[in-house]
Steps between C-alpha positions, in 0.01 A plus 500: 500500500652820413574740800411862510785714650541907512871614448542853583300666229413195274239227504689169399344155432717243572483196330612146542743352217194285389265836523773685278502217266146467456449852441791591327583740706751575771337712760333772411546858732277798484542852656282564820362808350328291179283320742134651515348221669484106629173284556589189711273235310449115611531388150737694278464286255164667439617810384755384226367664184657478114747268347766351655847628346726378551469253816403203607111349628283257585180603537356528868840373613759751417569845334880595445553799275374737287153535359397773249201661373353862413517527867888512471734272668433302815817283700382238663593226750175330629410181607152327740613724772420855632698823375509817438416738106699789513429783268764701356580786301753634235633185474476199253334275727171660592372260752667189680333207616664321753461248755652611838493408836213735678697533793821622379630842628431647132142535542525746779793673288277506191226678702726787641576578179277878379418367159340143636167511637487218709 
């Protein structure tokens, strides 16, 4: 499951090795500032919208990647367990999907944050 971590001013996903290869992706990292708002969701899976490209799936299983559509480009790393979608802006990736532990210390971070109405 990939983990959800703030470094100083940037929002990074880290992924396992198999997560990376899946996706085909190394870890993606976002500025603080781009993020306008999270939703923690039960089943992120839910909310993965468009074509995968490129990445890896199987349906109702596992999500690893990117998915596209007139929506613009989504990252996602979901799987039959809660997480968060995180909206962003000014950045390729307009939303990621993710499943996270609830509990981790980046929920309360995400909240302080001005531009995240949690």
């Amino acid at each position: 499951m990939a983990e959800l971590v703030i470094e100083e001013d940037r929002l990074v996903v880290r992924l396992s090795t198999w997560e990376a290869i899946g996706a085909l992706r190394k870890s993606p990292k976002y500025p603080l500032a781009a993020v306008t708002g999270a939703e923690w969701v039960d089943r992120p899976m839910d909310h993965v919208r468009g074509l995968r490209f490129p990445g890896t799936a199987v349906p109702g299983i596992v999500a690893l990647g990117s998915w596209v559509g007139r929506h613009g480009r989504d990252f996602v790393a979901a799987y039959r367990r809660p997480g968060v979608v995180i909206s962003l802006e000014g950045q390729p990736d307009r939303r990621l999907i993710l499943s996270v532990d609830p509990s981790s210390s980046v929920r309360e971070q995400l909240s302080a944050l001005p531009s995240v109405g949690l």
